[in-house]
C-alpha positions in Angstrom: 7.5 -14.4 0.7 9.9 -11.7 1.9 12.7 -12.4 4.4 11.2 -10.3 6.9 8.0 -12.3 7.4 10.4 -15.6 8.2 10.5 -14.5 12.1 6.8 -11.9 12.3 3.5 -13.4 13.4 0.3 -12.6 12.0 0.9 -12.9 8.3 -1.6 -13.8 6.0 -1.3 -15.7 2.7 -3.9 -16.0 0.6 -5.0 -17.8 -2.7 -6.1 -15.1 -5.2 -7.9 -16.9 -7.3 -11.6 -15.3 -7.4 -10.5 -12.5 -4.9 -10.0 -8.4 -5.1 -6.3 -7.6 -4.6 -5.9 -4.9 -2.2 -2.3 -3.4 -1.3 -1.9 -1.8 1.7 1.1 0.9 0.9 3.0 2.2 4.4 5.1 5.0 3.7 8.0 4.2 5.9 10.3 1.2 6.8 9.1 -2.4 8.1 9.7 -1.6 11.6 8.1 1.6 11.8 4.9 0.1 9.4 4.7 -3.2 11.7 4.4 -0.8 15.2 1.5 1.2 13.6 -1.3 -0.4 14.9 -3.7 1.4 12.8 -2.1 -0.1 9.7 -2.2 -3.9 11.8 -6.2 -3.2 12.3 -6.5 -2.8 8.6 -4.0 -5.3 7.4 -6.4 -7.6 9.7 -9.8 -6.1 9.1 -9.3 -6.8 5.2 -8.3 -9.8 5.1 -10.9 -11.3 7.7 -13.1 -10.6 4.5 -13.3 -13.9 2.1 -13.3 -11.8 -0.9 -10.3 -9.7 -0.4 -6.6 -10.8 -0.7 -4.5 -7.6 0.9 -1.3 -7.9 0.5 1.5 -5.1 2.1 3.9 -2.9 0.9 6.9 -1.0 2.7 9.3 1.3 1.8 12.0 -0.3 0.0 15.2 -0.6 2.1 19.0 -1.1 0.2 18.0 -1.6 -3.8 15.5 -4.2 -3.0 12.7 -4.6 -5.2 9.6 -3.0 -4.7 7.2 -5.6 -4.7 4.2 -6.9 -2.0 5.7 -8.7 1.4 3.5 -11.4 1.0 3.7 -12.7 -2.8 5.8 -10.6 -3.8 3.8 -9.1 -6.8 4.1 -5.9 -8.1 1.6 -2.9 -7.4 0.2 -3.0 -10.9 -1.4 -6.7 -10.0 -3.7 -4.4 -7.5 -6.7 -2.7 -8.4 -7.1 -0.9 -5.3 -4.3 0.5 -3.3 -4.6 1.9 0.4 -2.3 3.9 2.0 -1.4 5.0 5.5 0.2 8.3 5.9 1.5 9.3 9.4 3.9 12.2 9.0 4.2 14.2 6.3 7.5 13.1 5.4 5.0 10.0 4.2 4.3 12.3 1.3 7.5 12.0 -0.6 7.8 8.3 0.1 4.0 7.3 -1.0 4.8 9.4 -4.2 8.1 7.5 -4.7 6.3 3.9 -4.0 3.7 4.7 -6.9 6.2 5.5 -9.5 8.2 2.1 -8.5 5.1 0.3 -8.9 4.4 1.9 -11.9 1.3 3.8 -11.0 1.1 7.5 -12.1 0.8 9.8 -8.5 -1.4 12.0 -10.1 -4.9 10.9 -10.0 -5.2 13.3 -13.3 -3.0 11.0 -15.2 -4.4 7.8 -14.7 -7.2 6.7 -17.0 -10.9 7.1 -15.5 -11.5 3.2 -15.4 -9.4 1.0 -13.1 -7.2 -0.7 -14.9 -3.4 -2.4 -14.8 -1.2 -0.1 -13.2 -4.0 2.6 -13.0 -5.8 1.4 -9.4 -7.9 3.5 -7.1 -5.9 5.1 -4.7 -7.5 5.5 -1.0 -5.1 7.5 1.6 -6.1 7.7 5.5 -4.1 8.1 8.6 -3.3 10.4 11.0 -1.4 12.7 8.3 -4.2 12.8 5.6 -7.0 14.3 8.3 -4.9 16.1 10.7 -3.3 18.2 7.3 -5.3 17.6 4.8 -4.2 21.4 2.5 -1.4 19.5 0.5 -3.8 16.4 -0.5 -5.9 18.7 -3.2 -2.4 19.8 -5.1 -1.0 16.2 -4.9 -4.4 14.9 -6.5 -3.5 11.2 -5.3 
């Protein structure tokens, strides 16, 4: 478990064992992804479900590895990856999170089937439907 999650409220930890992995990508820093609340609602809304273990992801801070806050597993253990984009600064972070977790940001060069390190990739958030134009040249 990351140091960050020794003092927050809310986490949860969940057994994988017979479960979809879901990471839940935010774009930005720890504080500025824990004060979105749309971001909390999802966090919350997936893991009330008993066959989904979601897991989060931040921008990484200082060298620190890029790997989920909870179990700290890397993004290829996911096969479906969700991300919140807020401003469109968002853009060159979520691109720069993928490549760290080793997931091409292109959708185009990814293989057709999900597989290791080639998940489905689901953006929402306030960035994604207020300006959408750049989404069809990013392909993510």
């Amino acid at each position: 478990m990351h140091p960050l999650l020794t003092t927050e409220t809310g986490t949860v930890r969940k057994k994988w064992k017979g479960r979809l992995p879901v990471a839940l990508l935010y774009p930005n820093t720890y504080p500025l992804a824990v004060s979105n609340l749309g971001f909390q609602l999802l966090y919350r809304l997936l893991n009330a479900s008993e066959e989904i273990v979601c897991e989060r992801f931040v921008y990484p801070q200082d060298r620190e590895p890029f790997r989920s806050l909870e179990s700290s597993r890397p993004l290829a253990d996911f096969p479906l990856v969700f991300g919140s984009i807020s401003f469109e600064q968002d853009y060159a972070h979520l691109t720069a999170m993928l490549v760290a977790g080793g997931v091409a940001p292109y959708a185009a060069d990814r293989p057709g089937e999900i597989a290791p390190g080639s998940p489905l990739v689901v953006l929402g958030g306030v960035g994604v439907f207020m300006n959408p134009e750049p989404w069809p040249y990013l392909q993510i």
